[in-house]
C-alpha positions as CSV (number, residue, x, y, z in Angstrom):
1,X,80.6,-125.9,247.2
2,X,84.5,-127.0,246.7
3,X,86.6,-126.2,249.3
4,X,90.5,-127.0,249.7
5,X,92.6,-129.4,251.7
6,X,95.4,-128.1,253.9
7,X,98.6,-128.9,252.3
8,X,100.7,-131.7,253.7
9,X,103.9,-130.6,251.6
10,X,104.4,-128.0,254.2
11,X,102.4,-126.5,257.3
12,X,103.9,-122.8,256.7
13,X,103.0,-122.6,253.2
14,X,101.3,-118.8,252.7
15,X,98.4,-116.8,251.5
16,X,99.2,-113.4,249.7
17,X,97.7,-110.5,248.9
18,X,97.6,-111.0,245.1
19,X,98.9,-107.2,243.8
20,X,101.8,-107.1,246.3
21,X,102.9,-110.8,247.1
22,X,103.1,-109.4,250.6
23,X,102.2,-112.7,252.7
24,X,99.1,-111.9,254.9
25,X,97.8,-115.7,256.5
26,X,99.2,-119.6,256.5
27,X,97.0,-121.9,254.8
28,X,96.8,-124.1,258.0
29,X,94.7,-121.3,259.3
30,X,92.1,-121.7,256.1
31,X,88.7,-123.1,257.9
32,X,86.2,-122.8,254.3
33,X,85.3,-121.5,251.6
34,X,81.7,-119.7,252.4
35,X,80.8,-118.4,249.0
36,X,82.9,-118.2,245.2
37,X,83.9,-115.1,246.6
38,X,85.3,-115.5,250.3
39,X,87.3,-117.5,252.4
40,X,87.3,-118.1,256.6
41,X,90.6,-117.8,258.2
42,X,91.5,-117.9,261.7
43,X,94.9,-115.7,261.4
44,X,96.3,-113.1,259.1
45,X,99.4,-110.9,260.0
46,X,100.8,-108.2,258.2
47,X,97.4,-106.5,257.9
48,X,95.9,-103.0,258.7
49,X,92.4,-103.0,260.3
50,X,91.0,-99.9,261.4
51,X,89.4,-99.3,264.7
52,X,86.6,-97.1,263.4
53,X,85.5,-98.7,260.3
54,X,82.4,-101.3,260.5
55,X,79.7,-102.6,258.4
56,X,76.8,-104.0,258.9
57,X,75.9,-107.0,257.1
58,X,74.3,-109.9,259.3
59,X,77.4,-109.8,261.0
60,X,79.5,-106.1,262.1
61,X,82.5,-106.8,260.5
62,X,86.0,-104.2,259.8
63,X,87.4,-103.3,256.6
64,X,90.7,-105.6,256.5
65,X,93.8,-104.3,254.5
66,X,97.3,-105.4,253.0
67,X,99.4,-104.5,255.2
68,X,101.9,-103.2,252.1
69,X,100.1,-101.9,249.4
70,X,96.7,-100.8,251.1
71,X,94.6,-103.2,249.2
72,X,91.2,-104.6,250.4
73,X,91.4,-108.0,250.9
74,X,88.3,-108.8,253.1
75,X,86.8,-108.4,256.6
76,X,87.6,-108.5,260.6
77,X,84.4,-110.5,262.2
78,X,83.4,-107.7,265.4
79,X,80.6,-109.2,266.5
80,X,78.6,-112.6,265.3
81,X,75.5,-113.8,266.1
82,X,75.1,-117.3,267.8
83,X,75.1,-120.1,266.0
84,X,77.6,-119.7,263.3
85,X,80.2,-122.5,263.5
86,X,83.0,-120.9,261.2
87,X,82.3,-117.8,261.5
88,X,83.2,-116.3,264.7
89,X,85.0,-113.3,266.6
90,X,88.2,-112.3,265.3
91,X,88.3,-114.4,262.3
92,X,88.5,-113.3,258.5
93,X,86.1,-113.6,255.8
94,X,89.0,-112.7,252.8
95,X,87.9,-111.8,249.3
96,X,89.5,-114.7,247.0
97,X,90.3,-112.7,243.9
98,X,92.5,-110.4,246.1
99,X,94.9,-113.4,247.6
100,X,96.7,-116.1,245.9
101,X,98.8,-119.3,247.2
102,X,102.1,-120.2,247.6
103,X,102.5,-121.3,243.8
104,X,100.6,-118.2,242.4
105,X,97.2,-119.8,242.2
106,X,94.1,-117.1,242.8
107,X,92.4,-118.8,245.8
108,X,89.4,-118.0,243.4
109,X,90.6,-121.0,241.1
110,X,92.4,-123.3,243.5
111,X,89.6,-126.3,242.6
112,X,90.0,-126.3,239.2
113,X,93.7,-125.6,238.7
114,X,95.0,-127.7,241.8
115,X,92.8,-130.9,241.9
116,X,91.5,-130.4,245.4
117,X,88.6,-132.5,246.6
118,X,84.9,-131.6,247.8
């Protein structure tokens, strides 16, 4: 599994929802990548989540959305069982096709494009 380092350039450099550019979390908040797929974050901001819709999944988690254009860029954690060291209450699971970095590089392909270590 490749995950990314933080960047030392700069410790407010962004996460954005990928359709609008609209910036939704600070990479210094990026904990792992769990899957391909998803990232853990411990903050976003400029982000919808509505009170009423959960799933259930082995964690209840809410529907997380940009904040500007409406898009669905991953999960709220509600509840979590014990155990889970990353995952925990209140954090985000995004989806990494639907955010890109500061330079414009889908979090899906940071590795590969960027030269970031295991």
């Amino acid at each position: 599994m490749m995950i990314f380092k933080k960047s030392k350039r700069n410790p407010n450099e962004r996460i954005y929802c990928r359709t609008c550019r609209n910036p939704v979390a600070r990479v210094q908040d990026y904990i792992r990548r769990v899957r391909q797929e998803v990232i853990i974050i411990r903050r976003v901001y400029n982000v919808h989540v509505p009170d009423d819709v959960e799933h259930e999944f082995r964690f209840t988690t809410a529907d997380t959305y940009c904040g500007q254009c409406g898009t669905l860029i991953g999960w709220k954690f509600i509840a979590v069982p014990l155990g889970s060291v990353d995952v925990r209450e209140g954090r985000f699971m995004l989806i990494s096709r639907e955010v890109t970095l500061w330079d414009g590089v889908p979090s899906l392909h940071l590795n590969e494009e960027q030269g970031f270590r295991r």
